[in-house]
C-alpha positions in Angstrom: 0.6 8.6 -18.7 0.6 4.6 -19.1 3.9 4.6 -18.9 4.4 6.8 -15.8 1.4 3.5 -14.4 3.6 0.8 -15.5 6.8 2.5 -13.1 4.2 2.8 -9.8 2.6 -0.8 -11.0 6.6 -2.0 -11.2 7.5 -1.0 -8.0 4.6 -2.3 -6.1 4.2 -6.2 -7.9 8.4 -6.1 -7.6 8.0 -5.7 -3.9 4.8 -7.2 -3.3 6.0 -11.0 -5.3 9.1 -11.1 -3.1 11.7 -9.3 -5.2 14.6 -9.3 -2.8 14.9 -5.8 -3.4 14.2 -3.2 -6.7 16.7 -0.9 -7.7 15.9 3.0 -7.9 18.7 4.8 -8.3 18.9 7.0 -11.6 22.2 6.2 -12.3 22.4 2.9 -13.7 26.5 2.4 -12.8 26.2 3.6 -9.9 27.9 1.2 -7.5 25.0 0.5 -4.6 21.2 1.4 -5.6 19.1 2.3 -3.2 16.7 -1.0 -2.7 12.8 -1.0 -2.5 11.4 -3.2 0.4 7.7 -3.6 2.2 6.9 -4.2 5.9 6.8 -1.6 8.8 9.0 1.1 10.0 9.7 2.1 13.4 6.8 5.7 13.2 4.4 4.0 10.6 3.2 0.1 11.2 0.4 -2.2 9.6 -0.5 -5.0 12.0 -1.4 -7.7 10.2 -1.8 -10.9 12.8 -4.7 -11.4 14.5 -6.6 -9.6 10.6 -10.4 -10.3 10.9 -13.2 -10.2 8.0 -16.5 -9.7 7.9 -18.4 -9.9 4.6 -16.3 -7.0 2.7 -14.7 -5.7 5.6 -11.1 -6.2 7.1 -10.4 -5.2 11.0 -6.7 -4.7 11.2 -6.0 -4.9 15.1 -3.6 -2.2 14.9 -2.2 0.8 12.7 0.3 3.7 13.3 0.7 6.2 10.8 2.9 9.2 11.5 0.8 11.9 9.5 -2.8 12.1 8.2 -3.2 9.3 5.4 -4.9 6.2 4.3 -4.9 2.9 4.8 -5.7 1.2 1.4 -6.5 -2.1 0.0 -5.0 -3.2 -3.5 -6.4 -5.9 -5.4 -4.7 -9.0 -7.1 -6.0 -10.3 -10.6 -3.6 -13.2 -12.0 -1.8 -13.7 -8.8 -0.2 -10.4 -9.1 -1.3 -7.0 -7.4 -3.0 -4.6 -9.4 -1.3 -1.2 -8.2 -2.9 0.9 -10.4 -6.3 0.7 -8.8 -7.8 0.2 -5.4 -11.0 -1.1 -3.6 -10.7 0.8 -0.4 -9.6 3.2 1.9 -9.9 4.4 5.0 -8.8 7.6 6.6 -7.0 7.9 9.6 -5.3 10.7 11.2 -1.9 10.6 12.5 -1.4 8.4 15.7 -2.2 5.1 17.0 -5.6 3.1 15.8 -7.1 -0.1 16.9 -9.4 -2.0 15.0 -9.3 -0.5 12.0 -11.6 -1.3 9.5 -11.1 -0.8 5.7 -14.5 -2.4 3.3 -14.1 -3.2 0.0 -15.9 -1.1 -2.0 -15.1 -1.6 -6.0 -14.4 -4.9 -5.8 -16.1 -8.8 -5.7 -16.8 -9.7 -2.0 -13.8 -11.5 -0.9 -13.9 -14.5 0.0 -11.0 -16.9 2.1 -7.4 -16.6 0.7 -8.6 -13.6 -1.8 -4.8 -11.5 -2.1 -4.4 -7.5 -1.6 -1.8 -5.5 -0.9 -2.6 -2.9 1.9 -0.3 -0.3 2.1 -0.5 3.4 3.6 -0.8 6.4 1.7 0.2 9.9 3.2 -2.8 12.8 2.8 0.0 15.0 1.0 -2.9 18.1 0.5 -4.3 17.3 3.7 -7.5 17.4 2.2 -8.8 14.8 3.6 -9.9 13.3 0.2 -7.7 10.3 -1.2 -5.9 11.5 -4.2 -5.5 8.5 -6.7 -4.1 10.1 -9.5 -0.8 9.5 -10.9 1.9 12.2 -10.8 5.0 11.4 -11.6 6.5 7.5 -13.1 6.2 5.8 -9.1 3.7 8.1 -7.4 -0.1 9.1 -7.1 -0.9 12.3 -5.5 -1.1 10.8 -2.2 1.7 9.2 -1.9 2.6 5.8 -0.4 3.9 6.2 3.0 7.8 5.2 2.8 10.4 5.0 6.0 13.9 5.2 4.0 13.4 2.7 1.0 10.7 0.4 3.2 7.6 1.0 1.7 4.7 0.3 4.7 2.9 -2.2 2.7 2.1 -6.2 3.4 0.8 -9.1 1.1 -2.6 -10.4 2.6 -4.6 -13.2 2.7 -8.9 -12.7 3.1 -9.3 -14.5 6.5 
């Protein structure tokens, strides 16, 4: 099990320090490996200009998510992000959403310049209960919400 963290944790403090890209093709001589990247897509977005706070709650003005999912909040500890925990999530269903808020829940109230990574997670069940719990080596239950290898995730700054 800790090793099947330390892949998921990889991938997301690769991405999230500015790795270029992360390799995750299976075959290691392969000549091009697919590459791991973070920002939006064109059906699933994170606006992050314009972020507010108040207290332990971010307003993101605008989110699109192409299925049911989460918007969740990573925390970093050592100036990396911790991926195999998070301090918040919110659920949205699929669509178009202004002023979302997310509040830190498990977590120190943040205070200017505090890091996360927020990322969105797809309600894979469509339970409508956010499934943290590792699977497989990269991925919890509800999985992170990829367009081809872009996953929709963004380094952030506590306003």
């Amino acid at each position: 099990m800790h090793g099947v963290r330390r892949l998921g944790v990889f991938l997301i403090l690769a991405c999230a320090l500015g790795a270029p890209s992360v390799g995750l093709g299976e075959d290691a001589g392969s000549a091009e490996a697919p590459k791991l990247t973070m920002g939006n897509g064109a059906a699933n977005s994170i606006a992050t200009e314009g972020l507010t706070r108040e207290g332990r709650t971010f307003v993101f003005p605008e989110v699109t998510i192409q299925a049911d999912g989460w918007l969740v909040l990573h925390p970093f500890r050592d100036g990396k992000p911790v991926g195999e925990i998070y301090v918040g999530a919110t659920f949205l269903a699929a669509g178009t959403h202004e002023n979302v808020s997310i509040t830190v829940q498990t977590a120190p109230e943040p205070t200017p310049g505090t890091a996360f990574l927020v990322m969105l997670h797809s309600d894979v069940n469509e339970d409508g209960t956010f499934d943290f719990v590792f699977v497989d080596e990269r991925n919890v239950a509800d999985k992170a919400v990829f367009e081809g290898t872009t996953m929709i995730a963004h380094v952030i700054a506590a306003p």
